[in-house]
N, C-alpha and C positions, 0 to 999 in steps of 0.2 A: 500462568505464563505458558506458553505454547513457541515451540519452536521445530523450523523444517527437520525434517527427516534426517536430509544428506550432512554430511557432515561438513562442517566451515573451521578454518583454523580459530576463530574467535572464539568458538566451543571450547577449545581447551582450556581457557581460564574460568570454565565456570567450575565450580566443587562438585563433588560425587553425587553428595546431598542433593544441589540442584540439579542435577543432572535425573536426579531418582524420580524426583516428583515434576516432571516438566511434560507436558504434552509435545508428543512431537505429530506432525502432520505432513502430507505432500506439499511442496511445496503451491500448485494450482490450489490446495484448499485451504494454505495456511494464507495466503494472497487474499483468497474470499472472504474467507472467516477476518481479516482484519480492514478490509474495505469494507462489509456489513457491518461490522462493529463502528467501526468510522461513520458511515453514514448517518446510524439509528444514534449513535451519541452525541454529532456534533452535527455534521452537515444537514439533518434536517430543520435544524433550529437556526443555523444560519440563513438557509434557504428562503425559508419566509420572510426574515427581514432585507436582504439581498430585493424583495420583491416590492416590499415598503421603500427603499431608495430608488425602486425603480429599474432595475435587472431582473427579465423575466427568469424563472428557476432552468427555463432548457439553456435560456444566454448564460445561464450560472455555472454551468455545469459543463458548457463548454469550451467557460473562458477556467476553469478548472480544469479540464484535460489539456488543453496548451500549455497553460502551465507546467503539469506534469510532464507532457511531450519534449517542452523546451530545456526541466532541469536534465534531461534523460540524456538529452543530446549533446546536452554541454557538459556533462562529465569527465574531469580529465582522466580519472583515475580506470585503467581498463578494468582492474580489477571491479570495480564498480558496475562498467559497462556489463560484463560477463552475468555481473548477477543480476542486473535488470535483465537482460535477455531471460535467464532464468524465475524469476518471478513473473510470469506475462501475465499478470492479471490487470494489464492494465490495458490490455484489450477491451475489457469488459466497460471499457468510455467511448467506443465505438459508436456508442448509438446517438452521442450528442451529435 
């Protein structure tokens, strides 16, 4: 398990123990590290078959960033809103 650096009020429920053995990372590289992980374990196997129905992989992928775009926007919660700004790795959908 791996978690950002900065500290978040939800961190305080976790135990010492897990606290001891937990990767923490920047936030930019904890963003990274869990969108490669998402890709390489799941989205690329989606991928292909998205392409046997007939959605080319770059339409895949940019009807996958709207998505994201659209839950971003409709969050009500600011506290929410704050940490997506802070998480900006989702910039990195830009190129669809």
């Amino acid at each position: 398990m791996r978690l950002v650096k900065e500290e978040f009020p939800e961190m305080d429920s976790l135990p010492q123990e897990v606290r001891d053995v937990t990767s923490r990372l920047s936030a930019d590289y904890l963003i990274h590290d869990l969108q490669t992980g998402h890709f390489v374990t799941v989205l690329r196997f989606i991928s292909p078959l998205m392409v046997r129905l007939g959605v080319p992989e770059r339409r895949f992928y940019q009807l996958l960033a709207a998505v994201l775009s659209d839950y971003m926007k409709n969050i009500h919660k600011c506290q929410s809103v704050l940490r997506f700004s802070h998480f900006s790795g989702h910039k990195s959908f830009a190129w669809c």
